[in-house]
N, C-alpha and C positions, 0 to 999 in steps of 0.2 A: 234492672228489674228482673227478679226471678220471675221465669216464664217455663218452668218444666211441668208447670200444673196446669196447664189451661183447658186440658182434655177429656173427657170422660166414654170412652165408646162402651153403649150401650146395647149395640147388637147387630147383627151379620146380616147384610140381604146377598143372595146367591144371583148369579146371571151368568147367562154362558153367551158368550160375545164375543165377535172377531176381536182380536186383540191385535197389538203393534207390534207382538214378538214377531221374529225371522223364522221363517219356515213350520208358524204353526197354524191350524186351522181356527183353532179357538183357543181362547183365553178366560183365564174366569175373571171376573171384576167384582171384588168387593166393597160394598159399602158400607161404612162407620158413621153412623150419628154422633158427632162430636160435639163434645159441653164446654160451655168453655163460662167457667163461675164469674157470678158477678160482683164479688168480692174481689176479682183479678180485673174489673174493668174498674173497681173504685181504685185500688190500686196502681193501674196506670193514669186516673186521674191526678192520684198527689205527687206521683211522680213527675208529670209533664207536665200540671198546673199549677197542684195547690201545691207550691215549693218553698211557702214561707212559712216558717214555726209557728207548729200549732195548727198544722195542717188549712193556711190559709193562701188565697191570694188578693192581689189587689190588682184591678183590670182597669181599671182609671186613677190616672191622680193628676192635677194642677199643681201639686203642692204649692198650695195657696188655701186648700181647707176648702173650698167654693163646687168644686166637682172632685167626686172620686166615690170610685165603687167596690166594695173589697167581700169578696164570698169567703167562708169557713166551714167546715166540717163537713165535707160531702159525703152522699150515700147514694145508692144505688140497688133499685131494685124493678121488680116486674109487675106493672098491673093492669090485667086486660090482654095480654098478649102485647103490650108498649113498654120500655125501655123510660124509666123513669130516674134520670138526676135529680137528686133534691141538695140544699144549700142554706145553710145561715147566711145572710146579709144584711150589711146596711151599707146607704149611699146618703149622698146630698149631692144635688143636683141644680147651681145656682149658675147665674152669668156674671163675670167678672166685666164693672163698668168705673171704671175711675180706682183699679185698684181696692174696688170692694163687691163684696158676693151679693148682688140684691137676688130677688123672689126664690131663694134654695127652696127646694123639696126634700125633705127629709125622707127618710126610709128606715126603718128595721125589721127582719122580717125574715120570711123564706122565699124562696125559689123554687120553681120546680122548672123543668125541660124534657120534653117527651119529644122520644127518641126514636127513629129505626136504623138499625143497628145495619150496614155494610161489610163485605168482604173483597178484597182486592185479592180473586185468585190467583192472579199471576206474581203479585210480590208476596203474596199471605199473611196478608195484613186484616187484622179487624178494623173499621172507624164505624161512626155512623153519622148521620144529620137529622139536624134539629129541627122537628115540625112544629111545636109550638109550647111558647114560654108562660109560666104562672107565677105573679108576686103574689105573697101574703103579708099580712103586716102581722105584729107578734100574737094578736090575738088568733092566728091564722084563717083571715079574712079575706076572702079576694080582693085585689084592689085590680080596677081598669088600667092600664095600660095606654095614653097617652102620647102621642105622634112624639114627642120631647125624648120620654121613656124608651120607649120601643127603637128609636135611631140608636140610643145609649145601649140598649144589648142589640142590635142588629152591628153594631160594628166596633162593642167594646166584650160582650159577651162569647157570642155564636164563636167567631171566627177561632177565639183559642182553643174551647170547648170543642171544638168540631176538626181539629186542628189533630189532638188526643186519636194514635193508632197503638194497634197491641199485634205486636210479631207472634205471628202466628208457627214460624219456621220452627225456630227450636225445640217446640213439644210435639211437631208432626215427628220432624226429624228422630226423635227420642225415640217413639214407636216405629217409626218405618224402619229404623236398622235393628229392632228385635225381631222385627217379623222373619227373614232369612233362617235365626236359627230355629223356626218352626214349619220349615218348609224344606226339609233336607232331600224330598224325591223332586224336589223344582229345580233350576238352573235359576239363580235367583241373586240380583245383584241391588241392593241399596239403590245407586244414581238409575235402575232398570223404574224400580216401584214410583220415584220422585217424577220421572220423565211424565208415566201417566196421571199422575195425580191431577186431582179435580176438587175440587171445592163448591158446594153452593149454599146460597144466601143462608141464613139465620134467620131462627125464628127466635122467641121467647119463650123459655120455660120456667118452671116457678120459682129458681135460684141461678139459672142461667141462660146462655145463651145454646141456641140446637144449632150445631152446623153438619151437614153430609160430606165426609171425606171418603173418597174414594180412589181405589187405584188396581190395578191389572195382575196378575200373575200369570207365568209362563205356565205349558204345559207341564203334566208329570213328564217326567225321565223312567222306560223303561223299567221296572222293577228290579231289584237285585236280590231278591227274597232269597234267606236262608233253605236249604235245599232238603229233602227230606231226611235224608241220614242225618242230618245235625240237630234232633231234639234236644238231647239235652242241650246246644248251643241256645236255641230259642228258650228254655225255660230260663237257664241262667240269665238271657238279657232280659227276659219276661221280670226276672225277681229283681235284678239291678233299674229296671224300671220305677218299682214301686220301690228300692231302698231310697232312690235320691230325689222321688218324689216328698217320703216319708223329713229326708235331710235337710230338704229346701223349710217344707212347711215347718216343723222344730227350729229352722235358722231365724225364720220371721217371729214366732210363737215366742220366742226369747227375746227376742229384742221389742216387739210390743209390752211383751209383760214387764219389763224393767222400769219403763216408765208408766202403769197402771196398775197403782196396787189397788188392793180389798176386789170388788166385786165384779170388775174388770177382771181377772186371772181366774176367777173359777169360768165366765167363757171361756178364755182362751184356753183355758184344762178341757173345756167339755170340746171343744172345735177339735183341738190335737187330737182329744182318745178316740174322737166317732170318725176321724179320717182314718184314723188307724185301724181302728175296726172294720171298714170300710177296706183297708189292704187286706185283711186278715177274709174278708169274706170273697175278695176276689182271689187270692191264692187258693182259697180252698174248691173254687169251681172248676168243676171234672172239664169244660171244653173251658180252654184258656182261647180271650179274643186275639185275633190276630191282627187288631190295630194298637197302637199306642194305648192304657188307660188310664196314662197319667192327666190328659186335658181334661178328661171327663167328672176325674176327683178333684180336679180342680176348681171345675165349672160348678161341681156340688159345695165345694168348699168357700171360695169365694164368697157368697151372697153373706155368710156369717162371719167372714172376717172385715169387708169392708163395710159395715155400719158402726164398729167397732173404731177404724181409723176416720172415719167423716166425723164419726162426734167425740173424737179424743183426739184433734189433731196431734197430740204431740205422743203419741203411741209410741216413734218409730226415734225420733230427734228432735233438737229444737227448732229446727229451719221450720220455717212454717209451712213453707212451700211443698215440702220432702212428701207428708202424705196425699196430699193431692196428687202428686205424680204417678206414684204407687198405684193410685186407685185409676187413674186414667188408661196407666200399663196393665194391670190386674183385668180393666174393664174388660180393655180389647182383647187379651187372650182367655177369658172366661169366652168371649162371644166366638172367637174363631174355633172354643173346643167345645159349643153349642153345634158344629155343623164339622166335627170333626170327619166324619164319614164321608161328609163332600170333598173336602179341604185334604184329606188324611194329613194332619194336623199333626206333627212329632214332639214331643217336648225334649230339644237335648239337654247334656249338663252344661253347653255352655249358655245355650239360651235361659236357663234355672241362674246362672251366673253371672249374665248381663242384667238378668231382673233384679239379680239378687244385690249388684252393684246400685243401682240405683234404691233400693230399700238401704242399703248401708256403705255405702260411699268410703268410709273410712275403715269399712273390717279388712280384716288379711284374713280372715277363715275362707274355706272352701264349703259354700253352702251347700255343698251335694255329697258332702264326704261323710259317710256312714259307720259307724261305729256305735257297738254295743257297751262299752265302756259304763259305768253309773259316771250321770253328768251331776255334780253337785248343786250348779247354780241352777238348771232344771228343777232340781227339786225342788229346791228354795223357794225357786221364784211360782212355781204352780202348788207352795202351799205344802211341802211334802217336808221341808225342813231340810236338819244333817241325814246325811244318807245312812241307812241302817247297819249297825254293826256287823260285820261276815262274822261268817260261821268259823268256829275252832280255832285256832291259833292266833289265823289271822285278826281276831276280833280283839284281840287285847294289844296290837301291832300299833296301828296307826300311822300316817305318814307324819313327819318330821316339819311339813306345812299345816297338817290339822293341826297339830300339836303348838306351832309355834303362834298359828292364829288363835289358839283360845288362851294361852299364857301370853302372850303379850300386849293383851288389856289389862289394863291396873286396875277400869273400875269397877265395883261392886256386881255389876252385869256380866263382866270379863268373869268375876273369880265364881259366879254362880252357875254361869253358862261351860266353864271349867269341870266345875262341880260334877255337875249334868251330865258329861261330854266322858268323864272319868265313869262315873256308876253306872254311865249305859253300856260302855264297851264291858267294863270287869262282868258286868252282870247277864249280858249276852255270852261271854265267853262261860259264866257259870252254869246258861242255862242250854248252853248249845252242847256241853260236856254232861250233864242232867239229862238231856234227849237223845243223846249220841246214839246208843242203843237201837233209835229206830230207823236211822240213817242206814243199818246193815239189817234190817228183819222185815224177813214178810213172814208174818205168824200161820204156823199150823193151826189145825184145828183147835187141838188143845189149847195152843197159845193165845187164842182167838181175844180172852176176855181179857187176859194180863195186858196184850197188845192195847185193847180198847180204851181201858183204865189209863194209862201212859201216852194213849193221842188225847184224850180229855184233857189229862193234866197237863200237854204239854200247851192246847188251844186255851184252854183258861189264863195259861199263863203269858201266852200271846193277848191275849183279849186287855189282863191288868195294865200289864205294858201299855198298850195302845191308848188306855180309856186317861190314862196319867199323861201320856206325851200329847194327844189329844186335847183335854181338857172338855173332855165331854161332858157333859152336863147331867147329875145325879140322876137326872127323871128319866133319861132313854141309857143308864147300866143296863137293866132287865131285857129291854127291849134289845139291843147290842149283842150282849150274849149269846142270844135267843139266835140272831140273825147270822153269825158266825160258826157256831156249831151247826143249824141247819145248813149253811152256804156250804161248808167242807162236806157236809152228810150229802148232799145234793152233787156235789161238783167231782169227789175221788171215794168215797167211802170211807173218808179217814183213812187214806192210804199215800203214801210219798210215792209207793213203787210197785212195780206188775214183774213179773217172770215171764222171760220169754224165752221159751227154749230152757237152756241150764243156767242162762243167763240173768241179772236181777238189775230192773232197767228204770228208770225214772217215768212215772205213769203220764202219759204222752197221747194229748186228743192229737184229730185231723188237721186241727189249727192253730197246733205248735203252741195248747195253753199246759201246761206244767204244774205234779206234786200235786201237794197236800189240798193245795185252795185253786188249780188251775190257773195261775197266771199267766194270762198269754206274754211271749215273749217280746213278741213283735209289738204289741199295746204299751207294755211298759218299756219301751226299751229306753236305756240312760237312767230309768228310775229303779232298777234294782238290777244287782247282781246275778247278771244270769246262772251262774256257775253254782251259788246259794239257793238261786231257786232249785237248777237241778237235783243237788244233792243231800240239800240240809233238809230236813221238814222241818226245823224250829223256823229259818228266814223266812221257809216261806208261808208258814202261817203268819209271822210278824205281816209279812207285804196283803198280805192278803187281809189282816185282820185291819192294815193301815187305808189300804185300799175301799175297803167298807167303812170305815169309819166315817172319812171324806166324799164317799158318797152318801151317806146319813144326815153328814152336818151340811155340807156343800150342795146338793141339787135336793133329797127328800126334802127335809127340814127348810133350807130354803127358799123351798119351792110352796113349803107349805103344803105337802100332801095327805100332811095331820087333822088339815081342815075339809078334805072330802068326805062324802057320805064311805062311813067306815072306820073313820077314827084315827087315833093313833098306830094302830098295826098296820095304817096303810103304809106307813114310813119303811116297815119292814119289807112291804110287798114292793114299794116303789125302789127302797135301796138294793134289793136282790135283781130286779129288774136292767137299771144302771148296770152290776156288776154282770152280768151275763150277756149284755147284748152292747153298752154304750150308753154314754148319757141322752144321746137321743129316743132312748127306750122307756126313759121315767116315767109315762102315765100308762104305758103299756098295757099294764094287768087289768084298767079299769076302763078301759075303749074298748067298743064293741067290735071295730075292726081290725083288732089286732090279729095276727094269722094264726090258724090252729095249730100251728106246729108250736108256736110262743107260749100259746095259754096252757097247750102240755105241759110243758118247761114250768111255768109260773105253778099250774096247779100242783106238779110234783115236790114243786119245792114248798109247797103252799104247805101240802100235807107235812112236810118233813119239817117245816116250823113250830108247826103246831105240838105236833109229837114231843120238838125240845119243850117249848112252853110248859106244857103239862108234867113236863120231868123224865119223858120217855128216849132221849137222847139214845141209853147204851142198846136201843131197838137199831142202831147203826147196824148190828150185827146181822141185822137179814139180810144185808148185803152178801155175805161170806158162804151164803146157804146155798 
């Protein structure tokens, strides 16, 4: 029996309490409310009972035909705070006299058996006993019960039924050797945590069972804190914090999305970019925390990715069991990084590794290994496609596996997607050598208007592109347009690049967003060319123009923002929204509680839409004033 799912810790109670360590005065003790689903007690039902095909058994037979009792199809579930088996049956119930069955009772029907459920903490066993039995007949009728009846399940029934335990070890065990590597200022040993362990009784909740597991941890160990001359020492492990935070979450974010396509992966698009926005708004805070802040985006992140694996079981792989486990491990360290300040709570890479082991059992990747690289199947799989042609040379290049993947399909899909695959690189090559010019100028005065003229045409022609690979739909071109030309007007002034000093530098906010459309790096990373976004303005209008698109189609559109009081342009207000703050930002502009610093941001941009609508776009130039 698969038994790595039985668990679900739902939340941390603190205590300070003599503990059993050696030579300390207290100890903390945590408690986990553990679940343990009751789809894993029908489960060890047909394992230990129902073992004959067809998920049946038979708990009487004569073979003679005269008595025998044989249940089918169990279930299990909760009603009233009682533990309810239910069962198909039929019996007959006769006395064997002279080699014939006289007065049988027939039966067909259901079953039921109301239950309280047990825990044997010292082997860590579940069972429970049977407080009392209901036949139905098929019209599901009560029927009485009967001194004859009632001997037949008091010692043909109960005893197998009540007989049925579920080891509870394996899935403690599962959690309690991850905890260590979240406790690295502890002295902290696996067989230390099992020694204190406690258990008690079970209750009933509406799809499982509630048990309190509990166990001890040693004091801190003395501090070892980084010292003050080593800032930059701290800021670096501060960033490698949130890089393998970032590594972990993108290692999961792939492998759910492989098995959930359509409307499934634009979650899991919006979960990735708002975590990552989330890095992106705590690097940019002037006092950096001085605890870990990986548990705490975790804790935020969490609650959206597992309603995602409960109702898609097979998210992660086929084993049925795999996401249950995930969500049990996932529970308990969201709950210990709810009281991280108590706990000081660490998340290393190898504890990211042993989680991350158990989400994919069969990878050989290094869930924590960070790289800015453009990841292909990233793209793919979150909807983004082949990854966009680079700039100048390299754009008519190609590797030798692109190439051999789209030539050696033979069919008509192969030679079109070929097609495709050819006219976008030659034509980005044509249109990155067409732009090239603004790669090396920041316009003088004079220059101001030629320069302007030549970022329209180069945004336009990002816009076509996109509206084609897209497949956008005729009725939001107008609207698109409108939304692109304002977002660069808003976001650089239609500018790739700033002078600094004698120097000519790639125009660069506080939070590392970039060029023509501000793409953050850190947001998109695996999804575009960093090196493109820095230096091309043609890419990085492309990412940019791609970037809005899919939030247009994907969360406005959607989400249907077209339907609020305001119309259609709300699509523009909600998709500019997305783009500058995260998909958690979409209704932003139309909440009264949104922060004033936001609705600046929105009105500014609001106004600069307007402006393109009307036809007033090369008003860009009051920028330059």
């Amino acid at each position: 029996m698969k038994q790595k799912s039985f668990m679900r810790a739902a939340a941390v109670v603190l205590l300070w309490c003599a503990g059993p360590f050696a030579g300390s005065a207290f100890a903390l003790t945590i408690t986990l409310p553990l679940r343990l689903g009751l789809a894993q007690v029908r489960q060890g039902l047909i394992e230990q009972v129902y073992r004959e095909p067809g998920e049946q058994c038979t708990l009487l037979d004569d073979h003679m035909g005269c008595r025998f009792l044989r249940l089918w199809e169990p279930r299990v579930d909760a009603v009233k705070g009682r533990m309810r088996i239910m069962s198909r049956g039929s019996a007959r119930l006769g006395t064997v006299i002279d080699q014939h069955c006289t007065k049988p009772l027939e039966w067909n029907g259901n079953i039921e058996l109301w239950c309280t459920p047990l825990v044997d903490a010292e082997k860590k066993r579940l069972t429970w006993k049977i407080d009392e039995i209901r036949a139905y007949n098929q019209q599901h009728q009560q029927i009485p019960l009967n001194e004859g009846i009632w001997e037949v399940l008091r010692t043909s029934v109960i005893p197998p039924l009540e007989a049925v335990n579920i080891d509870l070890a394996p899935p403690i065990t599962e959690i309690v050797m991850l905890v260590p590597h979240f406790f690295p200022a502890r002295d902290l040993q696996t067989n230390q945590i099992m020694s204190t362990l406690a258990i008690r009784q079970p209750r009933l909740l509406k799809d499982s069972l509630g048990m309190k597991l509990s166990f001890q941890l040693p004091p801190k160990r003395i501090s070892q804190s980084i010292q003050g001359g080593a800032e930059e020492t701290r800021k670096t492990l501060r960033v490698r914090r949130f890089e393998r935070w970032d590594a972990f979450l993108t290692f999961v974010i792939k492998r759910m999305a492989r098995n959930n396509p359509g409307p499934v992966r634009r979650q899991l698009l919006g979960i990735l970019l708002d975590a990552r926005h989330q890095i992106v708004e705590k690097l940019a805070e002037a006092q950096a925390e001085a605890k870990d802040p990986v548990p705490g985006l975790f804790a935020q992140t969490w609650p959206r990715l597992k309603p995602i694996l409960k109702h898609s079981p097979r998210s992660l792989r086929h084993d049925q069991s795999q996401p249950d486990a995930v969500i049990n491990i996932g529970d308990s360290i969201a709950a210990f990084a709810g009281h991280s300040s108590d706990l000081d709570i660490e998340v290393s890479d190898e504890g990211l590794r042993a989680f991350a082991r158990v989400i994919d059992p069969e990878s050989t990747e290094d869930p924590v290994s960070y790289s800015t690289d453009v990841d292909p199947e990233l793209r793919r799989l979150l909807g983004f496609g082949e990854p966009l042609p680079l700039p100048h040379s390299s754009a008519t290049r190609g590797s030798n596996d692109e190439f051999s993947a789209v030539c050696g399909s033979r069919s008509i899909a192969g030679a079109r997607a070929f097609k495709t695959w050819i006219l976008s690189q030659a034509c980005a090559a044509t249109e990155s050598n067409r732009f090239s010019p603004l790669n090396s100028w920041i316009p003088a005065t004079g220059e101001l208007n030629s320069y302007l003229l030549l970022v329209r045409e180069l945004l336009q022609e990002a816009i076509e592109q996109t509206i084609v690979s897209a497949q956008l739909d005729v009725n939001y071109h107008g609207l698109y347009r409108n939304i692109v030309l304002a977002t660069a007007w808003q976001e650089s002034c239609w500018r790739q690049f700033t002078r600094a000093g004698d120097k000519m530098m790639p125009l660069t906010s506080s939070g590392g967003s970039v060029g023509l459309m501000q793409i953050n790096q850190v947001v998109w990373r695996g999804i575009y060319d960093q090196a493109g976004l820095l230096k091309d303005m043609f890419y990085n209008g492309r990412a940019g123009c791609e970037i809005l698109v899919h939030y247009l189609k994907d969360f406005a559109l959607a989400k249907k923002e077209h339907l609020q009081e305001g119309g259609t342009e709300n699509l523009a207000r909600a998709t500019y929204a997305v783009y500058n703050g995260g998909p958690a930002h979409l209704t932003r502009y139309r909440m009264p509680e949104t922060k004033p610093s936001l609705k600046k941001i929105d009105a500014l941009w609001w106004q600069k839409y307007q402006a393109v609508r009307d036809g007033r776009e090369m008003e860009v130039a009051q920028c330059y004033r």
